[in-house]
C-alpha positions as a printed Julia matrix, in Angstrom:
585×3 Matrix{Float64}:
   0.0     0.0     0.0
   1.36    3.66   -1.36
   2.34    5.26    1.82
  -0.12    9.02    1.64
   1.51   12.3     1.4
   1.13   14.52    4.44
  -1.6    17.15    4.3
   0.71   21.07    4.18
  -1.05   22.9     6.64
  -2.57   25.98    4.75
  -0.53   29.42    5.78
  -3.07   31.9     7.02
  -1.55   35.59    7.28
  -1.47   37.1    10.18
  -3.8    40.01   10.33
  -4.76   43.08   12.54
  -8.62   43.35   13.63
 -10.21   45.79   14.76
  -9.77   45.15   18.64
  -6.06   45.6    17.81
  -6.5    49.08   15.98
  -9.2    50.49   18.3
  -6.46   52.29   20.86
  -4.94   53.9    18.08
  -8.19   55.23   16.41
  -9.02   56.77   19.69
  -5.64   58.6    19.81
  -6.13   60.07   16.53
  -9.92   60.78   17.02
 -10.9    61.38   20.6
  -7.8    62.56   22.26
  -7.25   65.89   20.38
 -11.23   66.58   21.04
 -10.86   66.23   24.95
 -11.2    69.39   26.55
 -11.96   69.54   30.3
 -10.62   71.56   33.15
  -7.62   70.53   35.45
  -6.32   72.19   38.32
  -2.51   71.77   37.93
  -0.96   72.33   41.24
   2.91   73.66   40.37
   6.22   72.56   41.25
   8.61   75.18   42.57
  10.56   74.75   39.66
   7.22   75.55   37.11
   6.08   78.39   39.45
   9.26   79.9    39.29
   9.19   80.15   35.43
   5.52   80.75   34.74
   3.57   83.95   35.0
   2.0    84.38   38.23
   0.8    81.79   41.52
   1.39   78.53   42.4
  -2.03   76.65   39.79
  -2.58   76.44   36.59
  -6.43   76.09   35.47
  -5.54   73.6    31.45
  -8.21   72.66   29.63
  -6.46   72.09   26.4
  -4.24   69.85   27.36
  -3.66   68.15   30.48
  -6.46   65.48   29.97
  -5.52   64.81   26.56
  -1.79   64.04   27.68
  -3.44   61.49   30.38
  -5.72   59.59   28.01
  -3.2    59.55   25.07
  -0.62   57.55   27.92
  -4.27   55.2    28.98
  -4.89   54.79   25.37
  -1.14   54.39   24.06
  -0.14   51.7    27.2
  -3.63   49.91   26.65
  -2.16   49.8    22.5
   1.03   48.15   23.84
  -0.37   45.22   25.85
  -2.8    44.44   23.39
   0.14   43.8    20.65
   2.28   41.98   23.62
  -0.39   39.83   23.84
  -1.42   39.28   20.24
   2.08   39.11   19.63
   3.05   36.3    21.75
  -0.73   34.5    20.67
   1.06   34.49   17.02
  -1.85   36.27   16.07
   0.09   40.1    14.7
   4.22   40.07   13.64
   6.39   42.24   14.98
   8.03   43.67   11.38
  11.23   44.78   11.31
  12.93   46.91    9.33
  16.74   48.84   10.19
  16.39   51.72    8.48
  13.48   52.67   10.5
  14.34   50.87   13.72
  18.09   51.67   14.03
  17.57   55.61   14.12
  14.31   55.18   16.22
  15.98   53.05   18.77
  18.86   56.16   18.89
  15.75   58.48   19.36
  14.63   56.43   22.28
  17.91   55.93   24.02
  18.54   59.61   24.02
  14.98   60.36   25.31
  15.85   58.46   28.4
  19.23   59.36   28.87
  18.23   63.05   28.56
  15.7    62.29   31.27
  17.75   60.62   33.62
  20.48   63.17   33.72
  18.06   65.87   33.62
  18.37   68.31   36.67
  14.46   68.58   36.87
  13.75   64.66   36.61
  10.18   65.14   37.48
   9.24   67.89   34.75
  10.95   65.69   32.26
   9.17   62.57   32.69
   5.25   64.26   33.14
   6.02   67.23   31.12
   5.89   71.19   31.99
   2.54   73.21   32.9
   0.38   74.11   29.86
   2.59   71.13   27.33
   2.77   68.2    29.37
   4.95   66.33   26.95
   7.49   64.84   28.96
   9.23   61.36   28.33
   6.24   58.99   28.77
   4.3    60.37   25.69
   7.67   60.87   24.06
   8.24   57.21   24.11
   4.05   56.2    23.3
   4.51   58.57   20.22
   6.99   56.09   18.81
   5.7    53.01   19.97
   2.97   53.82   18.45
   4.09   54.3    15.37
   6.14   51.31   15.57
   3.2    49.33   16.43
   0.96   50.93   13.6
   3.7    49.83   11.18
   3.49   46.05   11.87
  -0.31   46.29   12.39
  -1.35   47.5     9.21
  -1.64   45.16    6.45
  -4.58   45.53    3.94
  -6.61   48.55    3.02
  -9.74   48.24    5.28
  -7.08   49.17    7.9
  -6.33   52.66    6.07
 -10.39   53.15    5.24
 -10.6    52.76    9.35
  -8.13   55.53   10.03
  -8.97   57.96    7.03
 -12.95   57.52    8.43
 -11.74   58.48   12.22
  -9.67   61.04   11.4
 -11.95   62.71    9.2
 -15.01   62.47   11.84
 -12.8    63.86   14.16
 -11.65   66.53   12.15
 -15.15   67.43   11.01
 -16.22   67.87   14.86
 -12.85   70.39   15.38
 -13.96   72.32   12.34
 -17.51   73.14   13.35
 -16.45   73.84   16.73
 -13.98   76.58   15.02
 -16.44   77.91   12.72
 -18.3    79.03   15.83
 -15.22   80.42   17.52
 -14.43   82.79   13.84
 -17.98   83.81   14.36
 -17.29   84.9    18.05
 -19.58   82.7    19.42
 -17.37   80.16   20.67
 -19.27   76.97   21.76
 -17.1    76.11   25.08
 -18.27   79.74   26.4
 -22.05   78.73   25.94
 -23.79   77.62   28.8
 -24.41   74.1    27.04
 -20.59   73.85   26.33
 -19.27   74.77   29.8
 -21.15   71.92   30.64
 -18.94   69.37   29.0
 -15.53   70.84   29.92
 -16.12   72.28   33.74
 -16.46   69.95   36.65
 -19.56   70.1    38.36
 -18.38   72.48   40.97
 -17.23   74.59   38.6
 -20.62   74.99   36.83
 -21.7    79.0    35.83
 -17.87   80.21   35.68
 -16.99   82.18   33.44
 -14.11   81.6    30.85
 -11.38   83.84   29.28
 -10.37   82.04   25.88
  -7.19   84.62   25.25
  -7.82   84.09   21.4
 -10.24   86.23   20.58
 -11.68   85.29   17.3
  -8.93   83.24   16.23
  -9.82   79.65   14.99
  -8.1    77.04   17.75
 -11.13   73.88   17.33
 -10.02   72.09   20.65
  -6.31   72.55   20.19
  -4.08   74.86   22.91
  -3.4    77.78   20.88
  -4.47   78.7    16.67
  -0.75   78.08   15.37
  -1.8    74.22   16.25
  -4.21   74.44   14.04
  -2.23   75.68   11.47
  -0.15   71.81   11.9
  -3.41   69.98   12.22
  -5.36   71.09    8.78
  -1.38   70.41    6.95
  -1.54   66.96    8.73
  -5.5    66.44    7.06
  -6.12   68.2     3.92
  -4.37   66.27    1.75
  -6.21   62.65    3.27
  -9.15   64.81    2.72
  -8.3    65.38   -0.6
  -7.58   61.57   -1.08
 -11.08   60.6     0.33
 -12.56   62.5    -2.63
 -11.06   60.64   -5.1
 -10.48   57.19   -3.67
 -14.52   56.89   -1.53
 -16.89   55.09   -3.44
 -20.04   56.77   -2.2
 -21.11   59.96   -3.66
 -22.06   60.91   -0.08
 -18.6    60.47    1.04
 -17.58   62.19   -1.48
 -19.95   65.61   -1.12
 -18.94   65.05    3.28
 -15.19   65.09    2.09
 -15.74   68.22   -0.01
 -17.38   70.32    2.2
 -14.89   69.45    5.13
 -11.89   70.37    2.44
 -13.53   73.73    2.58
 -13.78   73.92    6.19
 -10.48   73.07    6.76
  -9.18   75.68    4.63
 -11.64   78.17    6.35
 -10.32   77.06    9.81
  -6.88   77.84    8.95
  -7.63   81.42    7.77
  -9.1    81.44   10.87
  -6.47   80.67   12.75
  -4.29   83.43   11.54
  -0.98   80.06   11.53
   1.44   81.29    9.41
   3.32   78.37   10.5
   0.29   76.33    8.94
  -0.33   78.51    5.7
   3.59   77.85    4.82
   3.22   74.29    5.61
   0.01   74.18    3.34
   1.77   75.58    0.35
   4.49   73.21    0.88
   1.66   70.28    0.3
   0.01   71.79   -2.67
   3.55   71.82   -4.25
   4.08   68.43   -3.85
   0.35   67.52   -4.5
   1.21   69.35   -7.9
   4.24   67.44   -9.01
   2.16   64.38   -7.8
  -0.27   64.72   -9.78
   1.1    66.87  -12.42
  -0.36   64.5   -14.86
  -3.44   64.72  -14.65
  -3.13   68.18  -13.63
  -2.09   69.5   -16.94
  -3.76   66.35  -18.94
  -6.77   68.18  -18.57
  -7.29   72.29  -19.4
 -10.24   73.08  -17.08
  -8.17   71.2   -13.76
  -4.95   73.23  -15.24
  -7.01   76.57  -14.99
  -8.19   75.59  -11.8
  -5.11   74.64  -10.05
  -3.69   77.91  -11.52
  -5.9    80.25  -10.02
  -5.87   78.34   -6.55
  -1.84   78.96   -6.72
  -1.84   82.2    -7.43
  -4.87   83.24   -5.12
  -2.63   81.13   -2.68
   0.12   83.01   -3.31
  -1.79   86.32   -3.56
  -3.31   85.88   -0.44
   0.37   85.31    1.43
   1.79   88.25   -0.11
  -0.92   90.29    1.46
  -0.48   88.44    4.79
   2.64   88.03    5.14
   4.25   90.91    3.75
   3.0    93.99    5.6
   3.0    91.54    8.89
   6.85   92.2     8.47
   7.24   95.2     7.61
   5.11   96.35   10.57
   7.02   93.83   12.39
  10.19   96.34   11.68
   8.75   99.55   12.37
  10.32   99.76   15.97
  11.51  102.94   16.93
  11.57  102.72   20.24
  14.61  100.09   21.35
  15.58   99.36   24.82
  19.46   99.08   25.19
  19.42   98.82   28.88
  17.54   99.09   32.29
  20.48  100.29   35.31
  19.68  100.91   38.42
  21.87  102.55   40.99
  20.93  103.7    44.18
  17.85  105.25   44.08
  17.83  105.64   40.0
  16.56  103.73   37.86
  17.92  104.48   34.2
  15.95  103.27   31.1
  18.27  103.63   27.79
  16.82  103.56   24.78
  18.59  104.21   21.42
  17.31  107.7    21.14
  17.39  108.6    24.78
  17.91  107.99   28.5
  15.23  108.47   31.21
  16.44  108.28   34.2
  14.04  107.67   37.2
  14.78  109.28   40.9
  12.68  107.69   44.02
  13.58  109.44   46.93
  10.81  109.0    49.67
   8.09  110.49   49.19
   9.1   112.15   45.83
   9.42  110.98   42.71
  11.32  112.55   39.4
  12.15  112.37   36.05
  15.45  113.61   34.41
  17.43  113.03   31.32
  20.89  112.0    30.53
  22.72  114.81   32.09
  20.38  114.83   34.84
  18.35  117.61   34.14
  14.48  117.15   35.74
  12.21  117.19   33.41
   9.14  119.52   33.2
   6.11  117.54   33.42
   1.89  117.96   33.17
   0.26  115.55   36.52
  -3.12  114.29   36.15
  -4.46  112.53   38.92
  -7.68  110.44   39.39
  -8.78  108.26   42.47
  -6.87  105.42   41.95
  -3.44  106.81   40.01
  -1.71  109.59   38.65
  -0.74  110.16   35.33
   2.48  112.16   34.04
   3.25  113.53   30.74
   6.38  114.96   29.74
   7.24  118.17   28.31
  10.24  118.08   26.95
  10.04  116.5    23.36
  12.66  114.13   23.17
   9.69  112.31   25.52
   6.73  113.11   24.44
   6.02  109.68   23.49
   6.73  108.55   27.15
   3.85  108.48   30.1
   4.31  107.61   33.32
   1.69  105.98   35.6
   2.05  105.51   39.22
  -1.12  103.66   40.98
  -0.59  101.44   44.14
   3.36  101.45   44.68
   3.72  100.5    41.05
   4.97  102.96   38.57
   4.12  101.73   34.79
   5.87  103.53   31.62
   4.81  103.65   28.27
   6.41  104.35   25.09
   5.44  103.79   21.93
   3.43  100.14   22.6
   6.64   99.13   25.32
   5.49   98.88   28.83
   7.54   98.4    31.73
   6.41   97.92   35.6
   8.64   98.82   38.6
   7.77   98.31   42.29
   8.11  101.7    44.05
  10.36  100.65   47.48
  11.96  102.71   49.96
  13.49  105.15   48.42
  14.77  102.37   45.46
  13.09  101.07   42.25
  12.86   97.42   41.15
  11.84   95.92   38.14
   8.4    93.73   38.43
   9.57   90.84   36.99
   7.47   87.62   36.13
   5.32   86.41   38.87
   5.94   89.79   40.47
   9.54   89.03   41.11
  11.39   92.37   42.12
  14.67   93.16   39.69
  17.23   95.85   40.48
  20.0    93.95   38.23
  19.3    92.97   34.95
  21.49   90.31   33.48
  22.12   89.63   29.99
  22.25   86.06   28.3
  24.46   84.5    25.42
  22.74   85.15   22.37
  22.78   85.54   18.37
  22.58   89.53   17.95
  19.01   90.56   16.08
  19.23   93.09   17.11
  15.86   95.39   15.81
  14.47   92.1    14.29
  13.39   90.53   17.7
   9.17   90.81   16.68
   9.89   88.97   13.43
   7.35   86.21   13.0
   5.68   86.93   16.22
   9.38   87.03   18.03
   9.96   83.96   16.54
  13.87   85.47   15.59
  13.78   86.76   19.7
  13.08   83.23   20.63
  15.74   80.96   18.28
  18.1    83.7    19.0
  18.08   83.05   22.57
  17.77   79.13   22.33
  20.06   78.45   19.96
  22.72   79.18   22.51
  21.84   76.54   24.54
  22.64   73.74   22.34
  25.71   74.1    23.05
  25.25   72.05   26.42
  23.28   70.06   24.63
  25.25   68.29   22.36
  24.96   64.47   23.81
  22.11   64.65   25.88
  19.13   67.69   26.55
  18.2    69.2    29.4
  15.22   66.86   29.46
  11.99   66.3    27.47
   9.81   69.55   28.37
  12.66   71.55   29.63
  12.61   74.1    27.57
  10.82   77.1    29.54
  13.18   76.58   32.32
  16.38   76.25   30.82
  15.24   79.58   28.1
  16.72   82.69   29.9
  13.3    84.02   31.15
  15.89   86.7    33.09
  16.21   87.94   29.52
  13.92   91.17   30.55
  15.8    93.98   28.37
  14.88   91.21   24.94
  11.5    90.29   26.07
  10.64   94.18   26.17
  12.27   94.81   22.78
  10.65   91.52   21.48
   7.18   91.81   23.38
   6.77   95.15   24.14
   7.2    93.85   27.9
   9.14   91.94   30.53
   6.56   89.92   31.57
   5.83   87.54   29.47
   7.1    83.55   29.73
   9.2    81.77   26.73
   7.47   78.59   27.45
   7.82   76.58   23.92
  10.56   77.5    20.78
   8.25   77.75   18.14
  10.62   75.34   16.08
   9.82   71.38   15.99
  13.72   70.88   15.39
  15.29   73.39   17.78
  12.82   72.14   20.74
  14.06   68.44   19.8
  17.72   69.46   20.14
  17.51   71.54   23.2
  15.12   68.97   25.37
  16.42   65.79   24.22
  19.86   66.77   22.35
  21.29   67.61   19.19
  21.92   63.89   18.62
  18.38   63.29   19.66
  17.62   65.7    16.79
  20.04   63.63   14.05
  17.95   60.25   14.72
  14.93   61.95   14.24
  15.68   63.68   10.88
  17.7    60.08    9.77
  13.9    58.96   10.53
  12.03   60.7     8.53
  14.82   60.87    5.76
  14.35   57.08    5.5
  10.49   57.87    5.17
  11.24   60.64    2.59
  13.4    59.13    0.02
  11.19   55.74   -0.07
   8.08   57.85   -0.28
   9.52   59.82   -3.31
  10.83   56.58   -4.64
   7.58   54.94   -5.08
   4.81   57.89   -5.17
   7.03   60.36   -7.6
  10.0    58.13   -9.22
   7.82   55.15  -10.32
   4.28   56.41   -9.3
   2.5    53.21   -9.81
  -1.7    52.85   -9.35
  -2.5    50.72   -6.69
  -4.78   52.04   -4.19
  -1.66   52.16   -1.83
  -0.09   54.79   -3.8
  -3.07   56.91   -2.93
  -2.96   56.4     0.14
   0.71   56.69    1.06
   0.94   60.0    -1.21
  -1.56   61.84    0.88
  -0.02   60.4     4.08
   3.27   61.83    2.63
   2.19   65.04    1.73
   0.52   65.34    4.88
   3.55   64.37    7.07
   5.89   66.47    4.62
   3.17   69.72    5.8
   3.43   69.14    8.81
   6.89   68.73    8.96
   7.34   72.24    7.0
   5.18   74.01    9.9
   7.33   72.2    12.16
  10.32   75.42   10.91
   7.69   77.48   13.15
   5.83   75.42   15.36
   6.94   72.78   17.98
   5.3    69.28   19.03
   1.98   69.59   21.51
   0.39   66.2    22.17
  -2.96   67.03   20.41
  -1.3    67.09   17.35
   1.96   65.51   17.58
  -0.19   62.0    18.46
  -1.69   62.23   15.17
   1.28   62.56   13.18
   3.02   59.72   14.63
   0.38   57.28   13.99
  -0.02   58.19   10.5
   4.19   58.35   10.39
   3.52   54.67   11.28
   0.42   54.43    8.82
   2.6    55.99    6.14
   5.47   53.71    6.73
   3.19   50.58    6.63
   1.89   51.93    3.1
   5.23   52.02    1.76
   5.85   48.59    2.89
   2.73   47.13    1.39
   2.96   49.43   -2.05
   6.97   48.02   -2.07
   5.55   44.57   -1.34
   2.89   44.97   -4.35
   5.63   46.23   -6.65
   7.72   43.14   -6.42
């Protein structure tokens, strides 16, 4: 008898479900919608570098720091387990693992030898980005990368995202028309605590778009990280529905980010429609009506950013008043400008003005119940009034305005947190000087932090360092800058600079070695040898995203409501290139 043949064992591949994906569609959906008050009681350390007490009241982003670590740790031990059930791989791939595993060792080794060990693993007041989410960001998109593995996967995250997104839009359309829903009655009821119920909050934006992010330039990182999936929804969704939903929140998007007044985002954006251009450049100019089209959205584009950004710096140059230097001696106090000194004379209980040579100046006194007002005669400072109303003195000069406590017989500077000054020290720094306002004292900032990387080298100062290691002693650039001494540096404006100083600069090299790995496969298969698949649609308008947002990144830094959505769809995009790659051979 012929012996039998065994039976092969059919080879199922492993795939994700949904169970497995669910953590990570929260982050990207729920977590940057959370917005609920928290009562942050501050370390010495924080209160020392923030603007006034010992609390913070967050409702932008304390709670979604918390539920992006639930969400993120709940992620991990579901792929430990479905891992070691044989049920999801664990893919690897050195050329994305080797420079992420640098990233993470520096992350910790900044944080252990961090001199404020406790801000850099739960993150500073207001941010709260300290090593924990630093290390969930990339595990997550480590985990997303050997999760994903067919295209119901991508339809999951592109439907989430763009729910999500849809809610933040509305929510901002109500905040351009100055009704803002979270100062309603109904909407104070979601984000205050019961005891809290009838107070009344100060949003300090105004009219500016910010959705449920912590500040409008976020938003400006969020709509670069979108649009283009948006865009991809329109073409790829079968459903006219989906379709008409997509378009409509392509226009909101758009309208949110005018909104929001983010430069930072409106560069980042142009950046996208570039490469969206050359993507599709094809079809662009296949067809005359789309080549029209796509014209006169360019130059309307580029119309619109000549008339918003170019008088924003020219004003942002018009400053003739500059402050050299703020002396005190004895019972002086000398401001120097570049055009003039006033020199300030307390002597208990009288108080007088004189110039460089000491000469008093003539002055008019106005006084109501509460203050007195001087004006000056002499009209080297007629710009100049001084206010003196409860022991503090104020002067004003041309939009500058500087405090000083009025002691016995002495002046002091009222610093931040009311912190009395009578000797003003002056940090290392890259000399801009009259550019300091430039891009919203972006220049003041980098020109103050860039020093620092200079101890920074190996290791940072720790994740979330940043507003106390910046030289918030820096009073004499703050008022040149800011138009005032009291104001706290708390973030650097600059994805790159705020990697190098918290984490260090070689922190900052594994990270760019990252996403150049990303970058040159992306081009490679969505621009060198574009091929058709439904992948390349995807991964293009995950790349063009990511490439956005990483343009915005020159002006804005990394805040968990937005900073957890780019990392999962870094992970998305990298999967994409792996399956598109896959397809190809």
């Amino acid at each position: 008898m012929a012996s039998k043949k065994p039976i092969a064992k059919k080879r199922t591949e492993k795939r994700a479900t949904l169970i497995d994906i669910l953590p990570y569609i929260f982050i990207i959906a729920v977590v940057p919608l959370i917005v609920h008050l928290y009562l942050d009681k501050l370390t010495p350390i924080e209160a020392s570098n923030w603007t006034s007490g010992n609390e913070y009241a967050d409702l932008l982003s304390f709670w979604k720091s918390r539920w992006f670590i639930i969400a993120s740790a709940l992620g991990l031990f579901i792929f430990i387990i479905r891992n070691i059930q044989g049920r999801v791989p664990i893919r690897i791939n050195p050329p994305l693992h080797i420079p992420t595993a640098i990233y993470i060792l520096f992350i910790i080794i900044s944080t252990v030898a961090s001199e404020y060990v406790s801000v850099a693993l739960s993150g500073f007041a207001a941010r709260y980005e300290g090593m924990f989410i630093l290390l969930f960001y990339i595990l997550n998109m480590l985990i997303i990368f050997s999760l994903i593995s067919e295209e119901g996967h991508f339809r999951i995250i592109f439907g989430a995202l763009l729910v999500s997104a849809s809610i933040i839009c509305i929510l901002g359309i109500t905040q351009l028309a100055g009704r803002d829903f979270f100062n309603s009655n109904f909407g104070k009821s979601f984000i205050l605590p019961a005891k809290f119920a009838g107070s009344e909050l100060a949003f300090r934006f105004g009219k500016m778009v910010y959705g449920t992010l912590p500040n409008p330039n976020y938003m400006g990182s969020y709509v670069d990280l979108v649009f283009p999936i948006v865009i991809a929804v329109i073409f790829l969704a079968k459903k006219k529905s989906i379709k008409i939903a997509a378009a409509v929140l392509s226009v909101l998007l758009l309208i949110n980010l005018i909104g929001s007044r983010s430069d930072a985002g409106l560069v980042g954006l142009g950046a996208g429609l570039l490469l969206a251009v050359i993507y599709f450049r094809k079809k662009i100019f296949r067809n005359k009506v789309i080549t029209v089209i796509s014209l006169v959205i360019v130059l309307a584009a580029a119309g619109f950013a000549a008339v918003r950004f170019i008088p924003s710096y020219i004003d942002s140059n018009r400053q003739s008043y500059y402050v050299e230097d703020i002396v005190f001696e004895g019972s002086t106090a000398k401001i120097v400008s570049s055009t003039e000194t006033l020199v300030i004379r307390y002597e208990d209980p009288n108080l007088t003005f004189h110039d460089a040579d000491n000469k008093q100046l003539e002055i008019d006194i106005s006084a109501k119940e509460q203050s007195t007002t001087v004006k000056f005669k002499d009209p080297a400072y007629k710009k100049y009034t001084a206010t003196v109303s409860g022991g503090v003195l104020e002067i004003q000069n041309d939009g500058v305005k500087i405090l000083f406590l009025i002691r016995d017989n002495s002046l002091a500077l009222m610093g931040n947190a009311g912190n009395e000054i009578d000797n003003i020290s002056k940090p290392d720094a890259i000399d801009v000087r009259g550019y300091e306002k430039i891009g919203s004292a972006r220049i003041y900032i980098w020109s103050r932090a860039i020093p620092l990387l200079k101890n920074s080298i190996l290791t940072g100062y720790g994740p979330d360092t940043f507003a106390i290691e910046f030289p918030q002693y820096d009073y004499i650039g703050k008022i040149n800058a800011y138009g005032t001494p009291n104001m706290i540096v708390d973030k650097p404006h600059n994805l790159y600079l705020q990697i190098a100083v918290n984490t260090g600069v070689i922190s900052l090299i594994a990270f760019l070695v990252l996403i150049a790995v990303y970058v040159i496969n992306s081009v490679k298969l969505y621009f060198v040898r574009p091929g058709r698949s439904v992948y390349a649609q995807y991964g293009a308008a995950i790349f063009i995203g990511i490439c956005s947002y990483l343009i915005a990144g020159l002006f804005n830094d990394s805040v968990v409501a937005v900073a957890s959505v780019f990392w999962v769809l870094l992970g998305a995009g990298f999967a994409c290139n792996r399956l598109l790659a896959g397809e190809q051979k």
